[in-house]
C-alpha positions in Angstrom: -25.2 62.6 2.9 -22.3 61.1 4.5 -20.9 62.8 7.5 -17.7 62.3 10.0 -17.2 64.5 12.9 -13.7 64.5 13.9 -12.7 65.7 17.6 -10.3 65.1 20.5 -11.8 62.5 23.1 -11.1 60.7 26.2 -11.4 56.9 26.6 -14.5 57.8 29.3 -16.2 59.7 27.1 -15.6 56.9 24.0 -17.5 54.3 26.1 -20.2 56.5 27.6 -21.0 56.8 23.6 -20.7 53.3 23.1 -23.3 52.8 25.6 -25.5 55.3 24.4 -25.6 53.9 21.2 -25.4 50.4 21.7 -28.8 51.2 23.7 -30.3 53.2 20.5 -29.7 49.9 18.4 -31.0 47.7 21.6 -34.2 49.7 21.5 -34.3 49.4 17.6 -33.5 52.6 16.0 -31.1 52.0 13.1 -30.8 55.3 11.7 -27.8 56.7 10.0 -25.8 58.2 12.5 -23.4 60.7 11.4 -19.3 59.0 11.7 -17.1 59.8 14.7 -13.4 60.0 14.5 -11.8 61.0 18.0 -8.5 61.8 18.3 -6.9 61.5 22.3 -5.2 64.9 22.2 -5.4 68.0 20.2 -1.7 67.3 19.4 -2.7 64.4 17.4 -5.5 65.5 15.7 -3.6 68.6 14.4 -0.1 66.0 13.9 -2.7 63.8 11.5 -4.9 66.6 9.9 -2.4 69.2 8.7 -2.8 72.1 5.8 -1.4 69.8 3.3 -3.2 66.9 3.8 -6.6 68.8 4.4 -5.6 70.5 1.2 -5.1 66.8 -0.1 -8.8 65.4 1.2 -10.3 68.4 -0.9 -8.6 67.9 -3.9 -9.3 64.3 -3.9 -12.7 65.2 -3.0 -13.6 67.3 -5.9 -11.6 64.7 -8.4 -13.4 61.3 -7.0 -12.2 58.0 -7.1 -7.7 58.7 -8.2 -4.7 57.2 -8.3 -2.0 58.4 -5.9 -0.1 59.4 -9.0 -2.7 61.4 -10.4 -3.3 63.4 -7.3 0.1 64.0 -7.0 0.2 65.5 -10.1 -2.9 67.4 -9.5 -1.6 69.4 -6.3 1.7 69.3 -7.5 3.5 67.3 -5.0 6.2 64.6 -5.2 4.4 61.1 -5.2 6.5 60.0 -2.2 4.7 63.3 -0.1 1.5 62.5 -1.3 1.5 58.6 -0.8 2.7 59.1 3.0 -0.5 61.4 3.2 -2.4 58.9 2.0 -1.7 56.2 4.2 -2.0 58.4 7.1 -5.6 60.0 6.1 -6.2 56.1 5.3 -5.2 55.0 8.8 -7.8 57.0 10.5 -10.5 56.8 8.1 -10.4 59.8 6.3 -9.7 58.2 2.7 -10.5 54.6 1.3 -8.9 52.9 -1.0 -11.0 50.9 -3.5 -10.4 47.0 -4.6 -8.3 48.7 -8.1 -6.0 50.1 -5.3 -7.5 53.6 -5.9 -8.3 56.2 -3.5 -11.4 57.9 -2.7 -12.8 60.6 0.2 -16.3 58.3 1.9 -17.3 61.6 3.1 -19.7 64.5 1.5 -18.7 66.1 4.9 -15.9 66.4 7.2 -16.3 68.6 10.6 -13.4 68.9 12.6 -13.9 70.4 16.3 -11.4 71.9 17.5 -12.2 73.0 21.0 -10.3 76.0 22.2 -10.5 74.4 26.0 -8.2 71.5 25.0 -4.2 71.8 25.5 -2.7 71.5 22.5 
């Protein structure tokens, strides 16, 4: 199963895990590690993953591998909306587009943490 963790992080905390892991391939583990996407502030996290789009990540989910069009059509939405979405979720790893210029969700699982420490 393919997994991304998405969470707010520092630029100390991004190399101490670049480190960590770098040292896990050094010693020769190459297990599949589940994907991190860090966000610097809870402000951008929530700014990138609102309703809509999350809305939009599980209806592209459930439908596979879609044009922008069709997904549009399928939540509704004016393509304009939906394509902005798209490039935004694409930007930060959240949806791929295939060679056809289709768009898919990588993920079987997205967790987002939201920790209720961090200033918004």
């Amino acid at each position: 199963m393919s997994e991304v963790r998405i969470h707010v992080s520092n630029m100390d905390a991004f190399f101490e895990n670049a480190t960590r892991d770098g040292a896990r391939i050094d010693a020769g583990d190459f297990s599949l590690q589940p994907g991190e996407i860090a966000f610097e502030s809870m402000d951008l996290l929530l700014k990138v993953l609102t309703a809509n789009r999350w809305r939009l990540l599980r209806a592209l989910k459930a439908a596979g591998t879609s044009s922008i069009r069709q997904l549009a059509h399928s939540l509704k939405r004016d393509y304009r909306g939906v394509h902005a979405d798209v490039v935004a979720l694409a930007e930060v790893g959240l949806i791929e587009k295939t060679a056809e210029g289709l768009v898919k969700v990588p993920w079987d699982r997205i967790t987002a943490e939201m920790a209720i420490t961090e200033a918004a």
